[in-house]
LODO-168807 format. One record per residue: residue in three letters; x, z, y of N, C-alpha, C, CB in turn. Coordinates in steps of 0.1 Angstrom, whole numbers, plus 5000, padded with zeros to 4 digits. Glycine has a CB too. Layout:
<nodes>
alaXZYXZYXZYXZY ...
</nodes>
This chain:
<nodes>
unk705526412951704126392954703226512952703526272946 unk702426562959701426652959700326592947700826662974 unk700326732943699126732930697526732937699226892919 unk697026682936695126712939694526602935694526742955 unk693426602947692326482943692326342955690526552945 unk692426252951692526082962691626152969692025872956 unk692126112981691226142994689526032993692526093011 unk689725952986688325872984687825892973688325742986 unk687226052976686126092963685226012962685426222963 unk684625942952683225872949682126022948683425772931 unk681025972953679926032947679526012941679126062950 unk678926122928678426122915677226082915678426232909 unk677025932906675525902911675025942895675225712919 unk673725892898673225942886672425802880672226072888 unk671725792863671425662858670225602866671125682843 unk669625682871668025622875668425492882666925732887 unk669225522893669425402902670125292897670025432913 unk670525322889671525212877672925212879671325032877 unk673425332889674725392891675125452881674825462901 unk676425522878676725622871678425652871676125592857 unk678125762866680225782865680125832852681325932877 unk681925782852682725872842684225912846682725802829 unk684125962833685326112834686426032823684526322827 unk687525952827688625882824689826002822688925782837 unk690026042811691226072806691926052798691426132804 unk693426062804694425952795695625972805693725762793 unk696425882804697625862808697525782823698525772797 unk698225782828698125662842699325572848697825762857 unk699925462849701125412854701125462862701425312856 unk702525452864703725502874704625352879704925622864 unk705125372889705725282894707125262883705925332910 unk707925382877708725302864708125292851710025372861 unk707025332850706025292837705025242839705725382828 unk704425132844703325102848702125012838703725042859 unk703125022825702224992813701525072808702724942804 unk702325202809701825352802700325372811703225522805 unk699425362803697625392807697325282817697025562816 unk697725162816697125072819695325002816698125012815 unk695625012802694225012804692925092811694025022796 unk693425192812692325282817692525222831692525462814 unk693525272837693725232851693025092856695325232853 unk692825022846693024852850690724862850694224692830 unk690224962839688724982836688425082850688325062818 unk689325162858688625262871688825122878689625432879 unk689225012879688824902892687224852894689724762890 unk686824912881685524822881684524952892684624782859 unk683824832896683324902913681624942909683324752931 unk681224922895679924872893679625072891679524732877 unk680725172887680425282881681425352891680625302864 unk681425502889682125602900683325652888680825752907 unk684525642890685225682880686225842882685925562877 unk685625972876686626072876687526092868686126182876 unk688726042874690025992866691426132862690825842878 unk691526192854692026332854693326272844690826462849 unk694326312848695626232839696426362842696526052846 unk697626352825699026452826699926362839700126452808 unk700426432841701526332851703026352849701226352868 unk703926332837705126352832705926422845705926212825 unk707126532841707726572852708826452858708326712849 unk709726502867710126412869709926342887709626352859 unk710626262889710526162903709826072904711626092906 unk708526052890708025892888706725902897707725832870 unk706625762908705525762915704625712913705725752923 unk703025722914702025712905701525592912701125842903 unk700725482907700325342914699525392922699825222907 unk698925342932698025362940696725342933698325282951 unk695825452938694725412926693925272931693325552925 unk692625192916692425102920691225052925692825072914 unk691225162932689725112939689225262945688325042926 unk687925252958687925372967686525482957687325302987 unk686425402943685425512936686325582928684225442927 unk687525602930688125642919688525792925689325552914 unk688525902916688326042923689826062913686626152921 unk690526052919692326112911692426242907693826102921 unk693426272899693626412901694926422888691926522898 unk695926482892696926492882697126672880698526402890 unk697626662867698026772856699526712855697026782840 unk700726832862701626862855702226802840701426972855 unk702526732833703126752817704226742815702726672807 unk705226822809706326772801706326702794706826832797 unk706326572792706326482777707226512771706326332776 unk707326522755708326562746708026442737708226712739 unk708226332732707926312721707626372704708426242723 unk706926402695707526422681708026332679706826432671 unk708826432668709526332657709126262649710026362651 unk709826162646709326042635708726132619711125912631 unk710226182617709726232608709026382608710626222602 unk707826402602706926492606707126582595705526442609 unk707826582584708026662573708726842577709126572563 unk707826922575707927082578709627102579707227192565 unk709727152586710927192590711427272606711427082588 unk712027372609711627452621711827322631712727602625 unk712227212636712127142644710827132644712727062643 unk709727052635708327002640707927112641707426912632 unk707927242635707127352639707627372652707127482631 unk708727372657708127402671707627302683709127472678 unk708327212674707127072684705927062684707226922680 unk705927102675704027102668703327282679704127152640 unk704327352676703527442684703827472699703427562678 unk704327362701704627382718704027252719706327402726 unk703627142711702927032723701227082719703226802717 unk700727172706699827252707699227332719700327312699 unk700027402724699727472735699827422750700427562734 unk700427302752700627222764699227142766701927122762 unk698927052751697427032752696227132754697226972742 unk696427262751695127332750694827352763695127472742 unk696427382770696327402788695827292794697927422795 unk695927152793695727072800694027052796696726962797 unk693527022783692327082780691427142791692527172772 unk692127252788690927352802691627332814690827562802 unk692227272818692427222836691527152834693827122842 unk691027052827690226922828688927052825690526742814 unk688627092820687127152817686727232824686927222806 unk687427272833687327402846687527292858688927552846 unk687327182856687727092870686027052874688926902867 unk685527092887684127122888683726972888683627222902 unk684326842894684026742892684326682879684526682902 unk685126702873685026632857683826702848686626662847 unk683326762855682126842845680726772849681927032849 unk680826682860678826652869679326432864678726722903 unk680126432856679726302851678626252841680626272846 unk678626152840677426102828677726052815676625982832 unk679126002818679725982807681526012802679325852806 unk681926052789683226102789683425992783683626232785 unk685425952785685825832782687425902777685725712795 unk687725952770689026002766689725892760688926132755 unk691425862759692325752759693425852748692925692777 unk692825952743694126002733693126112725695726092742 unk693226102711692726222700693126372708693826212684 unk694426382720694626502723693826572735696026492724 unk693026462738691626542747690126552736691126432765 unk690526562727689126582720688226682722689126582707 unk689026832729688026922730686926892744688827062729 unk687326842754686426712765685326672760687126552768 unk686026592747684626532742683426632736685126422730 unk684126702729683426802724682526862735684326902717 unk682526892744682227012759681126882763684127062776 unk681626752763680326622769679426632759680826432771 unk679526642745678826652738677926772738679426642731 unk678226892736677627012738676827002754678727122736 unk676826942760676326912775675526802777677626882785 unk675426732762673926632762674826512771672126722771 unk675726452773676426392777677526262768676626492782 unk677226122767677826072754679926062757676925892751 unk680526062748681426072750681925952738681726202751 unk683125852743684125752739685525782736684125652747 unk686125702728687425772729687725622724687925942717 unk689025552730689825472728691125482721689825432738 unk691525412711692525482701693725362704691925482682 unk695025392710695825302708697225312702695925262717 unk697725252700698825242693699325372686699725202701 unk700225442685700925532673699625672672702825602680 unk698725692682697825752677696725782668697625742681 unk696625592663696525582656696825592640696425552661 unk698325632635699425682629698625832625700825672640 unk698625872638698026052638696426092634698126112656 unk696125992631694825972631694625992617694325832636 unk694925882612695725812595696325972586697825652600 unk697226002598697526102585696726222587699126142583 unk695826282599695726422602694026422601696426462619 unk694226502590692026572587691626602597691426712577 unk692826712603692226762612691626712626692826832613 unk692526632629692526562642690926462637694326452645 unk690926422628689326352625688226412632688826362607 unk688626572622687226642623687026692639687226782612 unk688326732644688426722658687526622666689826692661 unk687026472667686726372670685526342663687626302669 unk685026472654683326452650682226442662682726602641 unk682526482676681326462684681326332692681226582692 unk682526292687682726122694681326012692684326032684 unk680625972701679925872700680225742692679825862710 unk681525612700681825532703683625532701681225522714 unk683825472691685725472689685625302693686825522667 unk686825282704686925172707688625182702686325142722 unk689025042697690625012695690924902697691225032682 unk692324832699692424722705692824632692693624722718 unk692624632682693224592670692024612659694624672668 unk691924482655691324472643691524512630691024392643 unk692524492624693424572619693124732617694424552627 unk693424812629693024932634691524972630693224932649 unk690624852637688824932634688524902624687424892643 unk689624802612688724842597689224942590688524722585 unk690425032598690825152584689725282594693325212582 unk689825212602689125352615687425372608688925272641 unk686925232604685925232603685525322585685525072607 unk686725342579686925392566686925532569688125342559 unk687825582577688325712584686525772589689725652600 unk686225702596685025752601683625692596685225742615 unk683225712587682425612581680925632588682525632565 unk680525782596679725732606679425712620679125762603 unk680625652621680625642638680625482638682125722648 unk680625472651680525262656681825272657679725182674 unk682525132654683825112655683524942662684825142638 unk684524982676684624832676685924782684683324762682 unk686424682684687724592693686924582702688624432688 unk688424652715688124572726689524482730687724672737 unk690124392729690924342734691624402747690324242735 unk693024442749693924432760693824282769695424462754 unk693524302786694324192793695224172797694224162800 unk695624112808696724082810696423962822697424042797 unk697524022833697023952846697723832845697324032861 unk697123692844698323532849698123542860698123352845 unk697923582871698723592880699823632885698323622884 unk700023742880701823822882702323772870702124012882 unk701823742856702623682847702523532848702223742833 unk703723522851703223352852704623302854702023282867 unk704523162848705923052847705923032861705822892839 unk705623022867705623002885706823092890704123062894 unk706823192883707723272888709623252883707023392884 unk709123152871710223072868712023052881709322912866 unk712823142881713623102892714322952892714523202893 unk714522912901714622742906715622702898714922702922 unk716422782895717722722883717322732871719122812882 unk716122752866715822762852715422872846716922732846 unk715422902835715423042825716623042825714823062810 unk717123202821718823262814718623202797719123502814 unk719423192793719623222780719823342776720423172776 unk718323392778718423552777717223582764717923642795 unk717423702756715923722748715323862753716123712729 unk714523882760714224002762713424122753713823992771 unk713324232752712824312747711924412756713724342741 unk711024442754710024562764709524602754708824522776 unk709824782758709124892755709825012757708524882744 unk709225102753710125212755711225262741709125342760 unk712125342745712825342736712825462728713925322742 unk711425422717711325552709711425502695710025642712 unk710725592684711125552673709925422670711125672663 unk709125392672708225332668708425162672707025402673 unk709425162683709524982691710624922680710224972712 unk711524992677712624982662713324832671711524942639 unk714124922685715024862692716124832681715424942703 unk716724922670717524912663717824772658717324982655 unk716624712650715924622640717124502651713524612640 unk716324462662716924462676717824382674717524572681 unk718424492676720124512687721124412668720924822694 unk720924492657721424462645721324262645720324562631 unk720024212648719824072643720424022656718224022638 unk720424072666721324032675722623952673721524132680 unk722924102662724424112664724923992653725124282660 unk724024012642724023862639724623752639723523832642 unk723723732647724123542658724623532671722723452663 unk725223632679725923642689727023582686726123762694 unk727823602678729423512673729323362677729823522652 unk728123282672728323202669727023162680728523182654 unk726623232691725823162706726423252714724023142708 unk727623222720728423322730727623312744730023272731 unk726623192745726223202762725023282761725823052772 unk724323322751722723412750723623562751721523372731 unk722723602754722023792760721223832753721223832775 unk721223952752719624072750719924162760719424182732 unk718424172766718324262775716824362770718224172789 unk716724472776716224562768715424622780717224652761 unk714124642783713824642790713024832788713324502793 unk713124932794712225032792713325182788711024972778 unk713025262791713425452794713225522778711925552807 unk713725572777713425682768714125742757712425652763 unk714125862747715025932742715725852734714526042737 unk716025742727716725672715718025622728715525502705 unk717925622740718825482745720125562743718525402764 unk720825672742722425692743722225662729723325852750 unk721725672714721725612701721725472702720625642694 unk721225392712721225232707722425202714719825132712 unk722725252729723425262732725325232727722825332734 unk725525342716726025352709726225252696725725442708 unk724925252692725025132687726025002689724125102690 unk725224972695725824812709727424862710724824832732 unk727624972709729125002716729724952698729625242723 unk729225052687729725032678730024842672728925112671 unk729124782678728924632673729724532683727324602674 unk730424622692731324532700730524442713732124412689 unk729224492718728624402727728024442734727924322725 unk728624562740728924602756728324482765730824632759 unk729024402761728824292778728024132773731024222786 unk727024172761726224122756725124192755726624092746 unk724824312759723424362754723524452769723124472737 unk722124442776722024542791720724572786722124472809 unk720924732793719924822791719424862800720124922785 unk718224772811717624752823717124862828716824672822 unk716924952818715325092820714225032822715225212834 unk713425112828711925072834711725032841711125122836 unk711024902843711024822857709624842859711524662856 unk709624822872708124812879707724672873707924822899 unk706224672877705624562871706124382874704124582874 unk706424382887706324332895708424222893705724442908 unk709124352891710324382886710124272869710424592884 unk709224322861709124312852708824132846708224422851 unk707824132855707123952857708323822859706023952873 unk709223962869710523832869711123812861711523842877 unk711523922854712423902841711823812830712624042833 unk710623862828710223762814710223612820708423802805 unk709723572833710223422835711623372840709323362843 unk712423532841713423432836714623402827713823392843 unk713223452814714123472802713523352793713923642794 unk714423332781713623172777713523282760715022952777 unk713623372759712923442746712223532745713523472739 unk711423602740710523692742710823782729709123642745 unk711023892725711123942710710924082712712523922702 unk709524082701708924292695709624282681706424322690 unk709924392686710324412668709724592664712724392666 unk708524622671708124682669707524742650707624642680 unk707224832644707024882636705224932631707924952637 unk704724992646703725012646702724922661703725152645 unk701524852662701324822676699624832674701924662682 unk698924822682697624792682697724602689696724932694 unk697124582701697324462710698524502716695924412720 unk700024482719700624522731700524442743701924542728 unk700324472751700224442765701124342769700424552773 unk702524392764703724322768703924182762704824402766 unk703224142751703124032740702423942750702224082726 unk701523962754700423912765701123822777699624062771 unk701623982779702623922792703823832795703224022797 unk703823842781705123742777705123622772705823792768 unk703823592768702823472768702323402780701823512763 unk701723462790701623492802702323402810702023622805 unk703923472808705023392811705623292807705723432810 unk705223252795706323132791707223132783707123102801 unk707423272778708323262767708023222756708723362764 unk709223182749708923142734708923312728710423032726 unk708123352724707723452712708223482702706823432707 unk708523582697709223632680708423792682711623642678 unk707823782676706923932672706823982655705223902677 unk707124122653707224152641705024162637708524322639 unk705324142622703524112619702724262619703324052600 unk702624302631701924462628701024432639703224632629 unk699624492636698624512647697924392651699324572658 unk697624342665697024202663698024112663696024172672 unk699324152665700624032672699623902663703224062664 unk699723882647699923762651698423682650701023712643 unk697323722651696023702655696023642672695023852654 unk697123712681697123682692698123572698697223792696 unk699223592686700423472689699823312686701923502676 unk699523342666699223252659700323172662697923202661 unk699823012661701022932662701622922678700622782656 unk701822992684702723012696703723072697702223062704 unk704223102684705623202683705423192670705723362690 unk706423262667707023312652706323492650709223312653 unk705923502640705923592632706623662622705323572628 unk707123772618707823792611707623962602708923752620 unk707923992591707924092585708424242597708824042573 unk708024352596709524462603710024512598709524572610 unk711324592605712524622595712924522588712224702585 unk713024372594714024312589714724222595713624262581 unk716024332596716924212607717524082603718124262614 unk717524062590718023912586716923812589718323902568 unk715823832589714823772589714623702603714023852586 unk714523852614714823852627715823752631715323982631 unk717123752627718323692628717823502628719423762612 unk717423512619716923412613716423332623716123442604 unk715023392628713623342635714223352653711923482630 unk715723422655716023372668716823252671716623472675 unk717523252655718623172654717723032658719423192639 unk716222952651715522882651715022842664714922902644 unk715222952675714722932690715722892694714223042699 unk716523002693718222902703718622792699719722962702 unk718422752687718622602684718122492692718122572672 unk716322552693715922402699715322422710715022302689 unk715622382723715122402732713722382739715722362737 unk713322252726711922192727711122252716711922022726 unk711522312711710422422703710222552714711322502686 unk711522562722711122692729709922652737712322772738 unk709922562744709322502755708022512749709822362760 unk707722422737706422412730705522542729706722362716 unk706722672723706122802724705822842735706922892720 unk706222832745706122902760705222832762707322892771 unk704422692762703422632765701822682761703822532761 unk702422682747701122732737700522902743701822732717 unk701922962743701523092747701023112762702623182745 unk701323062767700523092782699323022789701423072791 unk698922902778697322862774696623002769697222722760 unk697023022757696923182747696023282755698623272745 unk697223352765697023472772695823442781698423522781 unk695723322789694423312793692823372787694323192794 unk693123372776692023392771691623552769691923312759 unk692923622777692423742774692823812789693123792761 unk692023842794691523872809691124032808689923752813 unk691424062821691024222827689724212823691324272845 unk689224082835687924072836686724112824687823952840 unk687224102811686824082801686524182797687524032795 unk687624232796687724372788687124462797689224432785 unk686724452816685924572821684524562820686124602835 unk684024362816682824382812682624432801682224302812 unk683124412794682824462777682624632775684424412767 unk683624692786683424862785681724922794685024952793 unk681624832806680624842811679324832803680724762820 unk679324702797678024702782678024832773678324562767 unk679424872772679125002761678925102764679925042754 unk679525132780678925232788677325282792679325202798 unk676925092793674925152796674425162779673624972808 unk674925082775674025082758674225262755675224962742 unk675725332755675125432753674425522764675925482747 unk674525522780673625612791672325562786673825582809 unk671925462779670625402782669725492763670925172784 unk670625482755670325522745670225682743671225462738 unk670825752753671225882751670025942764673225912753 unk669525862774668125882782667225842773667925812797 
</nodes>
């Protein structure tokens, strides 16, 4: 795909008329990751503002969704994603991760600050601590600037002064987790902190999509495969109770550097032809699977709201989520809850689904009443109110 700008540039309007833009940076889906910057992507549909949308765009074959709406002014930056390492303790590995994803951000930085249209907005909306110097440049430009904090960024937040002081010209910290905006609100004691809730479309997530023979006796997993989703936790409580429910599966849905480790795993535990490792599915790809799986399981370590919780609710599944972030504010009694890092536990709380089919059903019911209540729609009014409160406060 060619790098530049969507052929349907918006014009930059300005507040008088009660128009306005902003300058969206962050991540963007792709047709095999189409969760990755979803939110943002899902807030450029709203038609009420002009949105200049400036994203890394991983290397690679992965093709970018079509943008979502004709005010949206695209534009992609090159990135290598590397992940860090978990463990962040000095050692020549993180120093050079540290100073090569150092310098990858400074570059992307000034692509976005030298881009003549990300400069004539009204408002800045950054989606990662690693565009803070944006914010800073909207700031110095009499211009308010937001920053939305999600998941393991949060992590970086928690441990790094620097990255704070970095994020001193920030207006507005929005996070999807309550949880999140009372340590954020500690962290930053004078800025506004507030939840915005993740949606989630029932339309493409939906029991409808149920295939005519039923659900598999399948439990799925989504996310990517890094250190923080603790596939491990997993694949171990799996291994579990597979002996003794020879017709159930785990299927694993999502890309990334851990899979020849879990991989291996699975090899080591004898269940090769018990555990499939799907990669990344498009969304659409994705909607089918969870209906037509009859389990749903995070065994994540760190989360804010995840999306895929939502979606999996959405769908119909019966639920098992580990207790981190809002999982279980959002499950409540629609699933199981559970401690992380604990695969006996895990073991435990799947063993209780596969047993009874009318508990699963009950879960899959409750959860996809649940997810209704948490709507795109929602979440683009809610950023719209914070958008004029601050244009309106800062004129």
């Amino acid at each position: 795909m060619s790098l530049g700008r969507n052929s349907a540039t918006p014009v930059v309007m300005e507040t008088a008329d009660q128009q306005f833009s902003v300058l969206r940076v962050g991540t963007y889906p792709t047709e095999e990751h189409n969760g990755v910057g979803l939110p943002g992507y899902m807030l450029s549909a709203d038609q009420r503002y002009a949105t200049v949308y400036r994203t890394p765009l991983p290397g690679g074959n992965e093709v970018p969704l079509e943008p979502p709406g004709d005010r949206v002014d695209l534009r992609f930056f090159p990135f290598a994603d590397r992940a860090m390492p978990e463990n962040r303790r000095l050692s020549p590995r993180t120093v050079v991760a540290t100073l090569r994803r150092m310098v990858v951000v400074s570059w992307l930085n000034a692509r976005v600050l030298l881009d003549r249209a990300a400069r004539r907005v009204n408002l800045v909306h950054i989606h990662s601590p690693m565009w803070a110097p944006v914010a800073a440049y909207a700031k110095l430009s009499g211009r308010p600037a937001v920053i939305t904090v999600h998941g393991t960024d949060f992590i970086r937040l928690r441990k790094s002064g620097l990255l704070r002081i970095l994020l001193t010209p920030i207006d507005r910290i929005l996070c999807v987790s309550d949880v999140f905006a009372q340590e954020l609100a500690v962290l930053f004691p004078n800025k506004s902190v507030e939840t915005v809730y993740n949606g989630v479309d029932t339309v493409l997530f939906s029991p409808s999509a149920t295939p005519a023979g039923g659900r598999r006796k399948q439990i799925v997993a989504v996310g990517s495969l890094r250190w923080h989703r603790d596939h491990a936790t997993l694949i171990q409580a799996f291994s579990q109770l597979a002996a003794a429910n020879p017709g159930w599966s785990l299927a694993i849905v999502g890309g990334g550097e851990l899979r020849s480790d879990l991989e291996q795993r699975v090899a080591e535990l004898g269940l090769q032809k018990r555990v499939r490792f799907l990669g990344a599915l498009s969304h659409q790809a994705l909607a089918k699977e969870l209906a037509a799986s009859e389990i749903f399981a995070l065994s994540s370590v760190i989360e804010g709201l995840p999306k895929v919780l939502l979606e999996a609710m959405a769908s119909g599944c019966a639920c098992i989520a580990t207790d981190v972030g809002e999982c279980r504010a959002v499950l409540s009694d629609a699933g199981l809850i559970l401690p992380a890092r604990e695969a006996s536990l895990f073991a435990n709380a799947l063993a209780t689904l596969i047993s009874s089919a009318d508990l699963r059903k009950a879960y899959g019911a409750r959860g996809e009443s649940r997810a209704h209540q948490f709507t795109w729609d929602a979440y683009r009014d809610r950023h719209y109110k914070i958008y004029r409160g601050l244009l309106e406060n800062d004129g």
